[in-house]
Residue frames as a rotation matrix with the C-alpha (Angstrom) as fourth column:
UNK 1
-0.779 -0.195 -0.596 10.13
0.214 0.811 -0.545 -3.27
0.589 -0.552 -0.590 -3.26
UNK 2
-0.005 0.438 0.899 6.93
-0.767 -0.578 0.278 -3.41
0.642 -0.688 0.339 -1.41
UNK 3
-0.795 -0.510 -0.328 7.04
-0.075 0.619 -0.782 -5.24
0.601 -0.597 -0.531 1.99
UNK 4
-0.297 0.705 -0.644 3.82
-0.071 0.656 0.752 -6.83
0.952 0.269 -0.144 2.62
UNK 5
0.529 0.214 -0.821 4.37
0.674 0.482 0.560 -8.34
0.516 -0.850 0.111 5.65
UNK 6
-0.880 -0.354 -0.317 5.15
0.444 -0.375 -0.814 -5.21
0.169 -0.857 0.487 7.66
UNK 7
-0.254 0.840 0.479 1.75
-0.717 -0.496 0.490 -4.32
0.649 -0.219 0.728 7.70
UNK 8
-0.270 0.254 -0.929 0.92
0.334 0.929 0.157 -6.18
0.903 -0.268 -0.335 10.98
UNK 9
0.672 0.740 0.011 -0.99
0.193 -0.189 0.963 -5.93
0.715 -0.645 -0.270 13.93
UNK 10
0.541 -0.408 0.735 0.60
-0.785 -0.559 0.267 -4.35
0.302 -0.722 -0.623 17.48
UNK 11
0.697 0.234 0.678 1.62
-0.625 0.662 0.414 -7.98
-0.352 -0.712 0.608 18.03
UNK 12
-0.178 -0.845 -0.505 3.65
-0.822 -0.154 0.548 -8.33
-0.540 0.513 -0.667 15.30
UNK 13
-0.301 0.601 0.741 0.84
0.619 0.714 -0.327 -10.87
-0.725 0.360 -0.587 13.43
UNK 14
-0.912 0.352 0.209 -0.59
0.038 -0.435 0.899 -10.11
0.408 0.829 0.384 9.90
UNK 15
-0.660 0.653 -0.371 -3.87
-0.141 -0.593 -0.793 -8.66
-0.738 -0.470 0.484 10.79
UNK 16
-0.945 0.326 0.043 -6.97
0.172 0.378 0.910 -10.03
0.280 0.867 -0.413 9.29
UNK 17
-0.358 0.741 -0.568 -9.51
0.921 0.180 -0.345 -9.08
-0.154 -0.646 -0.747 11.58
UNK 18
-0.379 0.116 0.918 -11.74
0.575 -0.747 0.332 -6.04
0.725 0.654 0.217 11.53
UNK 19
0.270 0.357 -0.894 -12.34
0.956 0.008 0.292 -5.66
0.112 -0.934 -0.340 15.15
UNK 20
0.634 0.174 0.753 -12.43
0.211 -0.976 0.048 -1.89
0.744 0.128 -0.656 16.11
UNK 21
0.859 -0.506 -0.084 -10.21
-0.165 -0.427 0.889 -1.97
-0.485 -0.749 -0.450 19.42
UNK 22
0.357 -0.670 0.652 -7.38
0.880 0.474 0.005 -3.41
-0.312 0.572 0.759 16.86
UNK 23
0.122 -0.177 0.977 -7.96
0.851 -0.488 -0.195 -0.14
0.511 0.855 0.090 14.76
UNK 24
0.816 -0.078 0.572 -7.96
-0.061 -0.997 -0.049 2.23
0.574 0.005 -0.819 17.03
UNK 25
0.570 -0.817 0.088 -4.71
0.552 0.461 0.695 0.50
-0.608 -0.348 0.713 18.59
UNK 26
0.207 -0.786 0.582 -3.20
0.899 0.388 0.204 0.87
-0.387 0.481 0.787 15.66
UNK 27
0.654 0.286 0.700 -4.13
0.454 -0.889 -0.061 4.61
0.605 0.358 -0.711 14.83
UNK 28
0.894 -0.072 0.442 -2.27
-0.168 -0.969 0.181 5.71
0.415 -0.236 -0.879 17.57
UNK 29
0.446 -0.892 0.071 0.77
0.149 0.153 0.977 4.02
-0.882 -0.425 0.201 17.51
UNK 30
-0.418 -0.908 0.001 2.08
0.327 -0.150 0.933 3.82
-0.848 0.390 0.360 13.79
UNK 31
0.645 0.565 -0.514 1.48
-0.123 -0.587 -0.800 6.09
-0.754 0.580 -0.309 10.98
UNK 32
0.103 -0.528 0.843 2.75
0.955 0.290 0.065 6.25
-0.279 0.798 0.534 7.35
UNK 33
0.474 0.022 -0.880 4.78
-0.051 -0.997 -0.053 9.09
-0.879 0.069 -0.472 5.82
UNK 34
0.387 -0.440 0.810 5.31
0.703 0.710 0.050 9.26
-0.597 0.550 0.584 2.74
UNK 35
0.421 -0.269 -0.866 7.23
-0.467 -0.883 0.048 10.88
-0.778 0.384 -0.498 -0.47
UNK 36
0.280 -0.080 0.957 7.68
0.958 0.082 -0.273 11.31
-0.057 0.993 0.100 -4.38
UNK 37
-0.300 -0.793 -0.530 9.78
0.108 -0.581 0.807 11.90
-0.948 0.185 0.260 -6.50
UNK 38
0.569 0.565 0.598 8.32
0.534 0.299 -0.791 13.13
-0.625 0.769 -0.132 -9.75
UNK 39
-0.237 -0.470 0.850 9.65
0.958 -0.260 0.124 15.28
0.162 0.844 0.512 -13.22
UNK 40
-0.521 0.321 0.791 7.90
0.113 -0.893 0.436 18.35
0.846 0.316 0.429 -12.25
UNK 41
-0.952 -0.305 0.008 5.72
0.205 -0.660 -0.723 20.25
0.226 -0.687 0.691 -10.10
UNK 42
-0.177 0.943 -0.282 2.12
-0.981 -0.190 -0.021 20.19
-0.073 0.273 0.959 -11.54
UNK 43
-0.412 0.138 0.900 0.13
-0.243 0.936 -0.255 16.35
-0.878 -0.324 -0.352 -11.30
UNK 44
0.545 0.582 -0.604 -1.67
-0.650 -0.161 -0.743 17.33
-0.529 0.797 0.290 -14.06
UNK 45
0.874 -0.258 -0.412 1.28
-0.470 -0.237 -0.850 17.79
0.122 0.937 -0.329 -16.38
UNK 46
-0.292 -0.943 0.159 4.48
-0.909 0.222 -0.354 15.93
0.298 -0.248 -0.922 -14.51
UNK 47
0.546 0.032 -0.837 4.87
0.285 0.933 0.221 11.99
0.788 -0.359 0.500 -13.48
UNK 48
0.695 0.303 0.652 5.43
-0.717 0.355 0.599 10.38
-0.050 -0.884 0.464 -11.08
UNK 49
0.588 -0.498 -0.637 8.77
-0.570 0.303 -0.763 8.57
0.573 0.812 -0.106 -10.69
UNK 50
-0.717 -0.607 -0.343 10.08
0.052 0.444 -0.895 7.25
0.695 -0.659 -0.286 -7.35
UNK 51
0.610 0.695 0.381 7.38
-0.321 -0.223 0.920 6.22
0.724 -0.684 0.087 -4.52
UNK 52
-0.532 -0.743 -0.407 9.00
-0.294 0.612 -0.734 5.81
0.794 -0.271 -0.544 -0.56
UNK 53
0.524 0.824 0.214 6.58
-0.352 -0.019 0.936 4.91
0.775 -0.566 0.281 2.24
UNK 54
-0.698 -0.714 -0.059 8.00
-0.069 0.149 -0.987 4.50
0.713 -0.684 -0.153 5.67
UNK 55
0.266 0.941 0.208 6.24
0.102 -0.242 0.965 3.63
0.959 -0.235 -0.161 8.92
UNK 56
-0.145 -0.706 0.693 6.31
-0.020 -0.698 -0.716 5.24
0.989 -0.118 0.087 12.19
UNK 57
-0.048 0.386 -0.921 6.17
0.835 0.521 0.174 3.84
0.548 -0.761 -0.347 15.41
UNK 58
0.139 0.408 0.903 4.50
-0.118 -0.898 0.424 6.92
0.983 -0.165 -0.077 17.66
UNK 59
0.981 -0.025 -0.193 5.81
0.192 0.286 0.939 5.29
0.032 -0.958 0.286 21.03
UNK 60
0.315 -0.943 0.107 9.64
0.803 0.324 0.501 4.47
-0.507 -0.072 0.859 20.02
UNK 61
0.440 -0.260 -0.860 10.19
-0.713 -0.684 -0.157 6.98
-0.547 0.682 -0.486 16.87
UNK 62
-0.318 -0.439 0.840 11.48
0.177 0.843 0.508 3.48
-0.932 0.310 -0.190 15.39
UNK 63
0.175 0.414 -0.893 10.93
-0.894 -0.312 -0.320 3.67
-0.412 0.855 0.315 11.21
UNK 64
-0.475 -0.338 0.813 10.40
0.124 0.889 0.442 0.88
-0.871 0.310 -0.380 8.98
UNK 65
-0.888 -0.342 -0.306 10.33
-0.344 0.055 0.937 0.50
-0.304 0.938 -0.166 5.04
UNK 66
-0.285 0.881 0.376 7.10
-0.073 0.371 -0.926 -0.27
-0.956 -0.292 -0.041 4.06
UNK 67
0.798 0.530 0.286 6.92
0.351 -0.024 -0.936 0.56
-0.489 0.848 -0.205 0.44
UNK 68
0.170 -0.800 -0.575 10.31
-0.518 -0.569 0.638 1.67
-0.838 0.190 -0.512 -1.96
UNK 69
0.111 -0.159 0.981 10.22
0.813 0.583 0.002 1.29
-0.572 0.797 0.194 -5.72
UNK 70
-0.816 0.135 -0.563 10.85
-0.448 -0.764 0.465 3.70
-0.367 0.631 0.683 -8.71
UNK 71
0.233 0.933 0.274 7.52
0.484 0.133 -0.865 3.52
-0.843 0.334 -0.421 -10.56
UNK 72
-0.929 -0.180 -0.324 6.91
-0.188 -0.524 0.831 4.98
-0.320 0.832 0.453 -14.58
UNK 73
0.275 0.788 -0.551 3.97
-0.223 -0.505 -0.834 6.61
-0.935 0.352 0.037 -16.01
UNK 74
0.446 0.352 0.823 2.90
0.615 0.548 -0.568 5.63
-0.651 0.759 0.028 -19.60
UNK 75
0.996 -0.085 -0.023 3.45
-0.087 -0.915 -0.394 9.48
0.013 0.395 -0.919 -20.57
UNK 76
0.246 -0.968 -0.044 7.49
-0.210 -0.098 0.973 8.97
-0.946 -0.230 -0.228 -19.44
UNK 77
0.646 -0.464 0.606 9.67
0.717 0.098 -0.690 9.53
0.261 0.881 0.396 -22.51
UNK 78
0.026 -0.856 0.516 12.42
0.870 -0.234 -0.434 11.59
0.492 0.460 0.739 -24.08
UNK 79
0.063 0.246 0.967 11.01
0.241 -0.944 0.225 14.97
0.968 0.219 -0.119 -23.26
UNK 80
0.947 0.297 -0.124 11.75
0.064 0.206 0.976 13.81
0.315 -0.932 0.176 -19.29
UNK 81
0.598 -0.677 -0.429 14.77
0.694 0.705 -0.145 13.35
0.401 -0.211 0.892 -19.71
UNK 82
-0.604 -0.665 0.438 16.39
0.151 -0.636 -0.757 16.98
0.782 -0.391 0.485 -18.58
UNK 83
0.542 0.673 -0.504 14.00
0.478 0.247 0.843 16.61
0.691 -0.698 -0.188 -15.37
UNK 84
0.297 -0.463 0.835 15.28
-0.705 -0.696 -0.135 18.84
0.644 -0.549 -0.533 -12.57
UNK 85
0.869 -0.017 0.494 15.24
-0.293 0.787 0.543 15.25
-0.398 -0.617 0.679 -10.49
UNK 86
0.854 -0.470 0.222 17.69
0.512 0.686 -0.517 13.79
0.091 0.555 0.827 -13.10
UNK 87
-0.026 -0.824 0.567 20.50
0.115 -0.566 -0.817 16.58
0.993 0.044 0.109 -12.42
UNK 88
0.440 0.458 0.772 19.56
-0.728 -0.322 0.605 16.93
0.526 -0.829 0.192 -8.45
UNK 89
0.365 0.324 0.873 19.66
-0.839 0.522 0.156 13.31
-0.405 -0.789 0.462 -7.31
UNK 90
-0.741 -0.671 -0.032 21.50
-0.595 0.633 0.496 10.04
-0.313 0.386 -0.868 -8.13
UNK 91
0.113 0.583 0.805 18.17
0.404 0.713 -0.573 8.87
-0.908 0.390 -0.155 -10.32
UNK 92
-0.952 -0.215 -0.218 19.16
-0.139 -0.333 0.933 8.22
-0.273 0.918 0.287 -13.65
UNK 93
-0.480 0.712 -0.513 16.96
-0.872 -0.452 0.188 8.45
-0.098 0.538 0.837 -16.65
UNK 94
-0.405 -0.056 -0.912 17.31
-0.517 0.837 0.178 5.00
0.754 0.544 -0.368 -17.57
UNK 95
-0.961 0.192 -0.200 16.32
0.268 0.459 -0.847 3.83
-0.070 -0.868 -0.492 -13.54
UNK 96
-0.263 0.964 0.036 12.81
-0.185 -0.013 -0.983 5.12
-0.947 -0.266 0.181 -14.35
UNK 97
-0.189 0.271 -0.944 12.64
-0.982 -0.041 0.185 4.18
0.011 0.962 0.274 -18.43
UNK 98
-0.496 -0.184 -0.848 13.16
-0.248 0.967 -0.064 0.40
0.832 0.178 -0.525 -17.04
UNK 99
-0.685 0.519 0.510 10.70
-0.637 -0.088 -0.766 0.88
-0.353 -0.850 0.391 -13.79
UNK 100
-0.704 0.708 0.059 7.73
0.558 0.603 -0.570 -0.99
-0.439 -0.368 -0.820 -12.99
UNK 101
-0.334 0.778 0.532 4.52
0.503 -0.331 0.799 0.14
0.797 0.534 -0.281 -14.16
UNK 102
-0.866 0.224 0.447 2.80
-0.480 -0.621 -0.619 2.59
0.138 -0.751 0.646 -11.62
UNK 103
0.441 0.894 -0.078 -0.74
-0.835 0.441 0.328 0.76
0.328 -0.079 0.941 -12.16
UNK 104
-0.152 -0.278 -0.948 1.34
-0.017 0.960 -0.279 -2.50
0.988 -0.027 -0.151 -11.06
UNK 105
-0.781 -0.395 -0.484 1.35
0.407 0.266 -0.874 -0.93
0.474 -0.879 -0.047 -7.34
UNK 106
-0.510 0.509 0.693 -1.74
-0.559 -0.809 0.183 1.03
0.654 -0.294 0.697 -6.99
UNK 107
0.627 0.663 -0.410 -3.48
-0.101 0.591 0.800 -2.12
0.773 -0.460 0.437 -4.71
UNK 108
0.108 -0.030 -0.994 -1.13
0.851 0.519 0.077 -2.33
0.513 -0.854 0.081 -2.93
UNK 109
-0.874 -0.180 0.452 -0.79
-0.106 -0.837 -0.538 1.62
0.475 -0.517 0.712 -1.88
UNK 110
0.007 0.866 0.500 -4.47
-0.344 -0.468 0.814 1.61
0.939 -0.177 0.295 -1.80
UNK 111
0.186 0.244 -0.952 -3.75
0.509 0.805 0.305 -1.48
0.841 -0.541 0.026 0.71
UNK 112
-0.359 -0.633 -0.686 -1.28
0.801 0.168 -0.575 0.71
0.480 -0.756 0.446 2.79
UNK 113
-0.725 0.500 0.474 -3.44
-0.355 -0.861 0.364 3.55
0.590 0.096 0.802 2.81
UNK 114
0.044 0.999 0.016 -6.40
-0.346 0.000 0.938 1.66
0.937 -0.047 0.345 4.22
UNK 115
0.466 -0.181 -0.866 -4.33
0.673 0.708 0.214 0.71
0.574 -0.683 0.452 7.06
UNK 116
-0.452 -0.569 -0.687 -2.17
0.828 -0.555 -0.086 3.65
-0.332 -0.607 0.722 8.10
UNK 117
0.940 0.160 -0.300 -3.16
0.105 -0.976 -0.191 7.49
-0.324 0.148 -0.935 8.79
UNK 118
0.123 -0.768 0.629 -0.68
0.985 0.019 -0.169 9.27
0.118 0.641 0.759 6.45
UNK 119
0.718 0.064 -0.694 1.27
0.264 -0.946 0.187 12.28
-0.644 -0.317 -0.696 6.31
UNK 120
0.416 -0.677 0.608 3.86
0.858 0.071 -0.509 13.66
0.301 0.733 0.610 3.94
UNK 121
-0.763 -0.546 -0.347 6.50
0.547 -0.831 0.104 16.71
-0.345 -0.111 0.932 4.34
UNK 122
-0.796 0.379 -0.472 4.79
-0.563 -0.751 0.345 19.06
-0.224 0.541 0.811 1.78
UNK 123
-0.559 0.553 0.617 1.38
0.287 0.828 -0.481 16.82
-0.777 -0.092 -0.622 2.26
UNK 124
0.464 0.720 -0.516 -0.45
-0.314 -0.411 -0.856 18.70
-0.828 0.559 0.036 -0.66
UNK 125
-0.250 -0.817 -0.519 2.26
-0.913 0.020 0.408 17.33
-0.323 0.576 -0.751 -3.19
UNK 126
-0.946 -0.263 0.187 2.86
-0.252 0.964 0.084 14.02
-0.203 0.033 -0.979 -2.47
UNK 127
-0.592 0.705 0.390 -0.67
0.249 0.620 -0.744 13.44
-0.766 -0.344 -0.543 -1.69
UNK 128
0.201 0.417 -0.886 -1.67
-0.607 -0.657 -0.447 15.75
-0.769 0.628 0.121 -4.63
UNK 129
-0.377 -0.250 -0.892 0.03
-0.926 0.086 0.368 13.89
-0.015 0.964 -0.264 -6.93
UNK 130
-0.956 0.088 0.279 -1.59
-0.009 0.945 -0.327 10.36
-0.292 -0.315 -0.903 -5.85
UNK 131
-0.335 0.941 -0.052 -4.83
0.044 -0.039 -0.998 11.50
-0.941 -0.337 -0.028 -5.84
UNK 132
0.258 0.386 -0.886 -4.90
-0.932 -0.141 -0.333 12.64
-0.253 0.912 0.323 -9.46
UNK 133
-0.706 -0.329 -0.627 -3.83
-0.602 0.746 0.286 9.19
0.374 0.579 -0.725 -10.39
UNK 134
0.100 0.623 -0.776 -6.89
-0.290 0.764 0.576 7.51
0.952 0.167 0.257 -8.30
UNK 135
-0.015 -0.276 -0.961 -5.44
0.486 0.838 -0.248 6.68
0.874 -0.470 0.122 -5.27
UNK 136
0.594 0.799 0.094 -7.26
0.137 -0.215 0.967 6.95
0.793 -0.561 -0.237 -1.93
UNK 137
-0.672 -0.680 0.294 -5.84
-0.174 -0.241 -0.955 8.28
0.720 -0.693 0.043 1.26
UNK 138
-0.130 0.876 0.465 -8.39
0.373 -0.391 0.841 7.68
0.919 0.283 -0.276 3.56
UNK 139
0.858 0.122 -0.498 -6.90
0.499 -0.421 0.757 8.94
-0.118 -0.899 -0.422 7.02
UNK 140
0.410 -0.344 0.845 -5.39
0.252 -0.848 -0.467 12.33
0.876 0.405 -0.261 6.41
UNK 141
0.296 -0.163 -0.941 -3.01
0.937 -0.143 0.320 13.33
-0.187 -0.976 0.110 9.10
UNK 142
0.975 0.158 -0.159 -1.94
0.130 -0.976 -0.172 17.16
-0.182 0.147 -0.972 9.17
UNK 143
0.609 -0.739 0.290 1.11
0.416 -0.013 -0.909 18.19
0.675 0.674 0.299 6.93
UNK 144
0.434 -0.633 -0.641 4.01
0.777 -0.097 0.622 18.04
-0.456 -0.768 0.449 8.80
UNK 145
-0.543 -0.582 0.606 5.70
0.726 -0.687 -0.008 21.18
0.421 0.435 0.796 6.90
UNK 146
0.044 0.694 0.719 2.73
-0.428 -0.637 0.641 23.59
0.903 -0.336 0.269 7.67
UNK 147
0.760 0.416 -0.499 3.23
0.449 0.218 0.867 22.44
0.469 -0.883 -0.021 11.14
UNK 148
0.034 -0.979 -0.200 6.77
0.999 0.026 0.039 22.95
-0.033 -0.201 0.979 11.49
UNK 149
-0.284 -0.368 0.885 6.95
0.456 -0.864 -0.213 26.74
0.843 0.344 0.413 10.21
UNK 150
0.677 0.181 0.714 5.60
-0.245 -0.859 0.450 28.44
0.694 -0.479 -0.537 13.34
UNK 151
0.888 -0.445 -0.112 8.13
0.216 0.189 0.958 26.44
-0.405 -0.875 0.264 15.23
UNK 152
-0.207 -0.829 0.520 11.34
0.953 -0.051 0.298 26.85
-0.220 0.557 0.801 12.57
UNK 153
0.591 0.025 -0.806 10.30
0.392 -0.882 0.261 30.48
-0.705 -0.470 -0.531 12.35
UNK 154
-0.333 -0.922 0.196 12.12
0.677 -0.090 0.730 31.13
-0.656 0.376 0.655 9.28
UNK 155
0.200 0.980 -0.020 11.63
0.254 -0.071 -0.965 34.16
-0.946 0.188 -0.263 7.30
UNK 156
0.871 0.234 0.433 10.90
0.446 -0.005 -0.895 35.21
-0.207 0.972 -0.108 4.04
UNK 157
-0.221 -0.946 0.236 14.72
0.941 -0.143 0.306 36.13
-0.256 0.290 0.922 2.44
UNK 158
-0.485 -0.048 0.873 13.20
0.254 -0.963 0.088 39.96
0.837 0.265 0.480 1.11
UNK 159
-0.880 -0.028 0.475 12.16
-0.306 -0.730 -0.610 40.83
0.364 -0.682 0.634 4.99
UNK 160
-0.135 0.871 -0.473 8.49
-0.222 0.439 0.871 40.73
0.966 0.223 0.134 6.18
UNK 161
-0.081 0.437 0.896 6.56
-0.918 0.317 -0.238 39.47
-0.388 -0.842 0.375 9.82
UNK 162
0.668 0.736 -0.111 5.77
-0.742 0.647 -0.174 36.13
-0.056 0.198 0.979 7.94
UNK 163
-0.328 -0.769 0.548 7.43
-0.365 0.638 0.677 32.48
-0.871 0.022 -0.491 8.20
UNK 164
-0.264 -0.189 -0.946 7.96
-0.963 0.105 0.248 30.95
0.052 0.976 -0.210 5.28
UNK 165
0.935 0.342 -0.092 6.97
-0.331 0.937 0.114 27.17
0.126 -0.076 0.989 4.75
UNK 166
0.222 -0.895 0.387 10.45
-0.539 0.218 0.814 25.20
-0.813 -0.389 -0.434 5.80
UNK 167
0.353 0.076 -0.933 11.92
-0.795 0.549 -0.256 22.79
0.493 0.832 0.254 3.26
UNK 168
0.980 0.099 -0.174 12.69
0.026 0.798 0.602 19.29
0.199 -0.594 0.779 4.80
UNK 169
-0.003 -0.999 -0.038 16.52
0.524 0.030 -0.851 20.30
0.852 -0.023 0.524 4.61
UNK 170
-0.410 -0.126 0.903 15.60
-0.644 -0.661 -0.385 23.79
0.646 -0.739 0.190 7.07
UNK 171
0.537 0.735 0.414 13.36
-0.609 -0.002 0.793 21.71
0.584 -0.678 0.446 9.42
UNK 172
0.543 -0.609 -0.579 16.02
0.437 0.793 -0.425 19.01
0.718 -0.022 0.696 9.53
UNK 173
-0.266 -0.942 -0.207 18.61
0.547 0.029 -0.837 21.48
0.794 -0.335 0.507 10.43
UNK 174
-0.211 0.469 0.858 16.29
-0.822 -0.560 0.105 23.05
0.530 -0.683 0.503 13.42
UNK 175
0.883 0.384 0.269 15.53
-0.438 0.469 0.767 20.05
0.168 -0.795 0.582 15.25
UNK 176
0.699 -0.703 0.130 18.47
0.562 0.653 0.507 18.08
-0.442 -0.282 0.852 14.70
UNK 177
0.851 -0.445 -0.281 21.31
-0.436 -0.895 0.094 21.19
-0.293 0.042 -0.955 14.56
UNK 178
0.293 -0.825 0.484 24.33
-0.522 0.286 0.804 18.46
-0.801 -0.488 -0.347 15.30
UNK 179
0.463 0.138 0.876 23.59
0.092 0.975 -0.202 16.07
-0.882 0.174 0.439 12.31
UNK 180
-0.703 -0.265 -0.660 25.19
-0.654 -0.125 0.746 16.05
-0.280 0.956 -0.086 8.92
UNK 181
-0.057 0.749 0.660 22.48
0.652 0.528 -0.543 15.32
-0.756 0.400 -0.519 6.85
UNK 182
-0.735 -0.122 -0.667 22.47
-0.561 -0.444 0.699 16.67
-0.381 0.888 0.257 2.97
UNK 183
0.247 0.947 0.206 18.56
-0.239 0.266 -0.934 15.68
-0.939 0.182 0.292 1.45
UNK 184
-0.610 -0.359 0.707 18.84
0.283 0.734 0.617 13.17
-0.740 0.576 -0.346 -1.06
UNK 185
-0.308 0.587 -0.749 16.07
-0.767 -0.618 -0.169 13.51
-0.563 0.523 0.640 -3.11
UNK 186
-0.673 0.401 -0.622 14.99
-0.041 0.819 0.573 10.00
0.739 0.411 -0.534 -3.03
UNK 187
0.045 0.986 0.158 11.80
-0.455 -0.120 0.882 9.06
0.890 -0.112 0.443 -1.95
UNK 188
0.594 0.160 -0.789 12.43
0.596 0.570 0.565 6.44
0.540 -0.806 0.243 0.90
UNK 189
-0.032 -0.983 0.183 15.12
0.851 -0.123 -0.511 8.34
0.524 0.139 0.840 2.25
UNK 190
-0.550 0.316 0.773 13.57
-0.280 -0.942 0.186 12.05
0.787 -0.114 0.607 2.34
UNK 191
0.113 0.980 -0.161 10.55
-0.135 0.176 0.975 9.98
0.984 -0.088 0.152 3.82
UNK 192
0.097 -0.342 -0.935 12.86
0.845 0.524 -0.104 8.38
0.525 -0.780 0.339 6.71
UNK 193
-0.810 -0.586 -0.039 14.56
0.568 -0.764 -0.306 11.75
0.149 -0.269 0.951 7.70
UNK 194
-0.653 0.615 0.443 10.60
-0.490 -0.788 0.372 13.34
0.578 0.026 0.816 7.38
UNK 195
0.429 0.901 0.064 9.63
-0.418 0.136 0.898 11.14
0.801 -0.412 0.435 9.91
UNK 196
-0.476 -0.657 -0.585 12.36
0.809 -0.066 -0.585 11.72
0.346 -0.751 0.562 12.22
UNK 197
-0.935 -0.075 0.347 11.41
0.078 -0.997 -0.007 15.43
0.346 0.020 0.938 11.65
UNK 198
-0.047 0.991 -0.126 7.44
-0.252 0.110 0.961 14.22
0.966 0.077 0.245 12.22
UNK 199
0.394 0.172 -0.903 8.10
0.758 0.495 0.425 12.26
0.520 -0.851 0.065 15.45
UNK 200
-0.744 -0.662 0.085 10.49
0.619 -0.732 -0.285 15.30
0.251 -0.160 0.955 16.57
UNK 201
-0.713 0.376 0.591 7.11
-0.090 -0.886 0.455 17.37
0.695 0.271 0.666 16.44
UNK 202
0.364 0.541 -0.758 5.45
0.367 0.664 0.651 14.82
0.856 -0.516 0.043 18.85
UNK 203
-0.280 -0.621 -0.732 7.83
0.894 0.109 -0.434 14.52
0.350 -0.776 0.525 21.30
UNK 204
-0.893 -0.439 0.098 7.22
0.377 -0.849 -0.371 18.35
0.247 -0.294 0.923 21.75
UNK 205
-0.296 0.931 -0.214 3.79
0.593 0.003 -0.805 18.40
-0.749 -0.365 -0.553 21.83
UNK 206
-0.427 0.312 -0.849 3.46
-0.487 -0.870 -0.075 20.59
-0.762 0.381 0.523 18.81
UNK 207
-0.989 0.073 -0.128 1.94
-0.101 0.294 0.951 18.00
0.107 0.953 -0.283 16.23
UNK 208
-0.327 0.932 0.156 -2.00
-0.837 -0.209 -0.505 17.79
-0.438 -0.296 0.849 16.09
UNK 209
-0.987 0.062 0.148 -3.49
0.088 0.981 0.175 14.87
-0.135 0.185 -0.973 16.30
C-alpha cells in the first residue's frame, strides 16, 4: 500500500511547487524512517521482502503510514523458504511468493526519498540494502541506533568498557520502561515503534541534526 497523498505540504496540500522556503519548512518538521524486512543479512546475496516507511512529525511526535507493502525480488524461490524472517515473524512464505514486484515501487520510493530526510534503526541495513538495488536516498539523517548506544549504555554480555549497538527491542525498553511492546518484525510496525524511539531522542536533545 503506498499512500500518495500523504506526501503534502505543511498545509496539508499536495505540494507541487519548488520554492525553497517550502523545503526547508518541510526539512524540519517531518522526516521518514524507515525498515526491511529481508531473507538474510548480506544485499548482495539476500532479498528484500517487506518495505515500511512511516513519517514523522518533529513538532507533535505524530506518525503516519506513508509506504507498507511486502515486495519480491526475481531471485525469491524455494531456497528462501527456511528464511530466519519466515520462523521469527507472522510473514509467511507464500505472502512474499504472491507480492508485488519490487521494480513496481522503486518511483515511487525514489519519490518519497526526494521529499523526506530519512533515517532507519540500523541505517546501514535498511539503507544498505536499497542502495544496492538503485535506489537514491538523497537526505541522509544520522542512524538512530548509533545514536542511541551512548545513551542505552548497554554492555557487551562477555564484560568490557564498550556499549554495544542497542537492538530496537533494548532501546524500546530504555526510553519507554512501562510499555509492553514485543518487536514484530514487520516492516511498518518496527518502523512506527523506531520512530517513537527517534522522536524520544529529540525531545532530549540527544539526536543530531
Amino acid at each position: 500500500m503506498y499512500l500518495k497523498d500523504n506526501i503534502k505540504d505543511l498545509n496539508g496540500q499536495n505540494n507541487t511547487s519548488s520554492d525553497n522556503s517550502y523545503k526547508k519548512d518541510f526539512i524540519f518538521n517531518r522526516v521518514a524512517v524507515i525498515d526491511v524486512e529481508t531473507t538474510g543479512l548480506n544485499p548482495i546475496y539476500d532479498l528484500i521482502i517487506e518495505i515500511g516507511i512511516i513519517e514523522l512529525n518533529l513538532k507533535t511526535g505524530e506518525t503516519k503510514i506513508i509506504f507498507d507493502s511486502f515486495v519480491k525480488e526475481p531471485k525469491f524461490g524455494e531456497e528462501h523458504r527456511d528464511s530466519w524472517i519466515f520462523d521469527n515473524s507472522d510473514i509467511s512464505f507464500e505472502d512474499i511468493e504472491n507480492a508485488p514486484l519490487l521494480d513496481n515501487f522503486k518511483e515511487d520510493l525514489h519519490e518519497i526519498f526526494k521529499k523526506y530526510p530519512t533515517t532507519a534503526f540500523n541505517k546501514s541495513f535498511d539503507l544498505g540494502f536499497l542502495k544496492y538495488r538503485g535506489i537514491k536516498i538523497l537526505k541522509e539523517l544520522p542512524c538512530i541506533m548509533k545514536t542511541a548506544t551512548n545513551i542505552c549504555r548497554i554492555l557487551f554480555p562477555n564484560g568490557g568498557s564498550r556499549y554495544k549497538w542497542p537492538s530496537c527491542q533494548e532501546a524500546w525498553d530504555y526510553f519507554f520502561p512501562n510499555s509492553d511492546y514485543n518487536e514484530k518484525h514487520r516492516a511498518t510496525d518496527d518502523a512506527i515503534h523506531e520512530a517513537k524511539i527517534l522522536f524520544e531522542l529529540i525531545s532530549r536533545g540527544h539526536f543530531p541534526f
